[in-house]
C-alpha positions in Angstrom: -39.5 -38.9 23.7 -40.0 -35.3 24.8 -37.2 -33.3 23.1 -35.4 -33.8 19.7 -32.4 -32.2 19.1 -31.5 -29.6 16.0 -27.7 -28.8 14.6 -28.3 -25.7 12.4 -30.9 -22.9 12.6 -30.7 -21.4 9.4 -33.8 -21.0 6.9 -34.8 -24.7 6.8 -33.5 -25.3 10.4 -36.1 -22.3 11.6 -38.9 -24.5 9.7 -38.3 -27.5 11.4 -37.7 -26.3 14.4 -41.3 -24.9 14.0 -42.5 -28.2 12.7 -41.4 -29.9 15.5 -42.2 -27.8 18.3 -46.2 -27.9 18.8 -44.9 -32.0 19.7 -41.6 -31.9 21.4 -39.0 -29.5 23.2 -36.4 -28.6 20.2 -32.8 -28.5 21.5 -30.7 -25.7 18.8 -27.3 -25.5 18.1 -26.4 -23.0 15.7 -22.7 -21.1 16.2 -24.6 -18.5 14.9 -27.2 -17.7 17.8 -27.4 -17.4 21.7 -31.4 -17.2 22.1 -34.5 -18.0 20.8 -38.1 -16.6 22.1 -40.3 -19.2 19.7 -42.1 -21.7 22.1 -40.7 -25.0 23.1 -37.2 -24.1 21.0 -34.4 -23.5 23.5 -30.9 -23.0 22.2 -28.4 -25.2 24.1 -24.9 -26.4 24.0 -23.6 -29.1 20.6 -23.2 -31.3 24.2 -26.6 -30.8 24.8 -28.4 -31.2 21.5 -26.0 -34.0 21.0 -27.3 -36.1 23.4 -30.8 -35.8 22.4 -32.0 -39.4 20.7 -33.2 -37.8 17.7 -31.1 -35.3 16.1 -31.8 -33.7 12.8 -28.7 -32.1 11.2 -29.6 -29.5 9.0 -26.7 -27.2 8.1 -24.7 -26.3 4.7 -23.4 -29.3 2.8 -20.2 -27.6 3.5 -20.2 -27.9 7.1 -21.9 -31.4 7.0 -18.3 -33.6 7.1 -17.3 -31.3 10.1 -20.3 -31.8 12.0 -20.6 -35.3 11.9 -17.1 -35.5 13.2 -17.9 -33.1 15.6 -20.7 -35.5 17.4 -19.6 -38.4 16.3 -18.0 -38.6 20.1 -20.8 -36.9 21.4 -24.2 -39.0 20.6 -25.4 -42.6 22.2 -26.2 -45.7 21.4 -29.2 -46.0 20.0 -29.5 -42.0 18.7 -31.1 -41.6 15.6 -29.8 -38.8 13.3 -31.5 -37.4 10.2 -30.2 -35.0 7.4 -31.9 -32.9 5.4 -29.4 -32.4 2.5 -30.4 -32.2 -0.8 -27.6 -34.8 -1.8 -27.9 -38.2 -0.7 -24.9 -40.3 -1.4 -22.4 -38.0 0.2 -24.0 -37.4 3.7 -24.9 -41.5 4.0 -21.4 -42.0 3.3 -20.4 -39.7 5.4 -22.5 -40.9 8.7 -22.1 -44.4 7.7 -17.8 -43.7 7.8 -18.0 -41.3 10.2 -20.6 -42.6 13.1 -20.3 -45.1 15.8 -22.5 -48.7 13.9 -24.7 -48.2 17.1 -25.7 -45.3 15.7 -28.9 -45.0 13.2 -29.0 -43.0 10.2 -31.8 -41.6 7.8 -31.3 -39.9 5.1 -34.5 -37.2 4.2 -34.9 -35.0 1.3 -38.1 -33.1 2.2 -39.5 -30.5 0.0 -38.6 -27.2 0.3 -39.5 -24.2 -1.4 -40.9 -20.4 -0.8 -41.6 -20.5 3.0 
């Protein structure tokens, strides 16, 4: 695996994405940008990122429901797709409703504080 893919490029998405790109290409969506000049972190298209096969989803809780249905179309078999909510039971239940059963889900809650 040479690229991972990245749904949401806010505060914590901007972390990972610099987490993860010393070791892989990072593939953004965010509706919210059009460019990136940070090393290996290219903004592409939800088709794109989506069929990466690692995807970490790291947008609002608010948004999460819609996202998921968004790709859930869109990835694999065999993509693995990782939250970063703070919540737990409502984005498992969500993937696990939502996602195709070929599909494999992880749940994170990393720590997260002053950047």
């Amino acid at each position: 695996m040479s690229s991972v893919g990245l749904i949401g490029f806010g505060r914590f998405g901007k972390i990972m994405g610099n987490i993860l790109s010393p070791d892989f290409t990072v593939k953004v969506f965010d509706c919210d940008i059009n460019e990136c000049s940070e090393d290996n972190i290219e903004v592409a298209s939800l088709e794109s990122v989506s069929a990466e096969t690692t995807i970490f989803i790291s947008v609002p809780i608010r948004q999460f429901k819609n996202v998921i249905m968004e790709i859930s179309d869109l990835v694999q078999p065999g993509t693995t797709i990782l939250d970063v909510c703070s919540v737990k039971v409502y984005p498992a239940t969500v993937m696990t409703e939502t996602l195709p059963e070929n599909i494999g889900i992880i749940t994170t809650h990393p720590l997260f504080g002053p950047d």
